[in-house]
N, C-alpha and C positions, 0 to 999 in steps of 0.2 A: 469606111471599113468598120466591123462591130468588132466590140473587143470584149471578151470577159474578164469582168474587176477576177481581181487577186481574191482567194479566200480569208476574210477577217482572220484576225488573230485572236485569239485566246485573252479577256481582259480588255477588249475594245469595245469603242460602240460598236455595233452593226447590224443594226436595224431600229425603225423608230413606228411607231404607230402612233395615228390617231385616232380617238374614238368618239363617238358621238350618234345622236339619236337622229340626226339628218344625213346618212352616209352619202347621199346623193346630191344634194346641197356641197359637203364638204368635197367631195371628188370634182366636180365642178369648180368651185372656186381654187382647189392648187391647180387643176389640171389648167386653166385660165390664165391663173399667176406666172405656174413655173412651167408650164408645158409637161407636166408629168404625165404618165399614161396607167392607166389602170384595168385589171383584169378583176375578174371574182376566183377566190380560191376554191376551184372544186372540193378539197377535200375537207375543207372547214363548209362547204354549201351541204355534201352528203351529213352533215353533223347538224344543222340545221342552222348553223350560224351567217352570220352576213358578214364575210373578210373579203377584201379586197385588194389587192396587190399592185403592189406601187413601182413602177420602172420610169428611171428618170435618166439622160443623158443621152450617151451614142450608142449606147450596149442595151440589151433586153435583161439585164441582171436586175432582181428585185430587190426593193430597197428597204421594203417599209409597207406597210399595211393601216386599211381604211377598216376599224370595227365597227360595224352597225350596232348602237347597245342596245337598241328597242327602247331608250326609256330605261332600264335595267340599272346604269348606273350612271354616275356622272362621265361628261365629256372631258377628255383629257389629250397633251397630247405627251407623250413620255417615250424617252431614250431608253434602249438595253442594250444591256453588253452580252459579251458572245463568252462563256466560262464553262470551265470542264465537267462541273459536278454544281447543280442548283439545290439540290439538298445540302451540301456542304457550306456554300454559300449564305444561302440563309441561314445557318449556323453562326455564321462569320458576324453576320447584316445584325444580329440581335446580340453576341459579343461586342460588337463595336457603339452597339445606343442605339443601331435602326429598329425598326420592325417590320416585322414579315404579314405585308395583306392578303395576301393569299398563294398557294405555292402547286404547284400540279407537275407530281413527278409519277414515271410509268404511263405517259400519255401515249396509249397506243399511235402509233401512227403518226404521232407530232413529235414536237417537241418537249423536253420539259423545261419548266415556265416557271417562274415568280413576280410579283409583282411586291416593290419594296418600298418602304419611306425612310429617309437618310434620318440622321440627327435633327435636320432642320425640318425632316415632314417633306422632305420634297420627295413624290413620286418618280420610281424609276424602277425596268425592270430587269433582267436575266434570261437567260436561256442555253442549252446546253440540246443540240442536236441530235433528233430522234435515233438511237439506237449508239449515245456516245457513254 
């Protein structure tokens, strides 16, 4: 029987991407590992982007996302948490010592997004649900 996970909370992880210039290479080796299963995101494909979408367990809920960077930028793999207001946030990220890498809010059609480095430089990001 399939189940749908609970909707994250506010201030959790919930979701993780990986990114990298071999998206196919890397889809291949979890799906091998952990039996994860993978689709391509239509609405990041019509953008022109290479996302692909990660469903792992007994349910079809998605969990996490495969970035194609082309080369664009380095491979990473990084945690986000699920928050009400990302423009706020990063406000918060650079009160507290982080810094803010880059931030994309008013994403039509997406999300809005940040990507952040803590005190110690460790990559991670944010997101707040298209139309929250």
């Amino acid at each position: 029987m399939m189940t749908t996970p609970a909707a994250p909370a506010v201030n959790t992880v919930a979701w993780f991407e990986i990114a990298s210039d071999d998206p196919e290479g890397v889809q291949r080796f979890y799906g091998d590992l952990f039996g994860w299963r993978f689709r391509t995101d239509e609405g990041s494909a019509a953008m022109g982007m290479d996302y692909r979408l990660i469903s792992y367990g007994g349910d079809d809920g998605v969990r996490g996302g495969v970035f194609g960077t082309r080369g664009d930028m380095p491979g990473h793999a990084v945690f986000t948490v699920l928050v009400r207001d990302v423009a706020e946030t990063c406000r918060t990220v650079e009160a507290l010592g982080g810094k803010v890498l880059s931030q994309v809010v008013g994403n039509e059609g997406g999300p809005d997004f940040a990507y952040l480095h803590d005190t110690s430089g460790n990559l991670f990001g944010v997101f707040a649900p298209a139309g929250s």
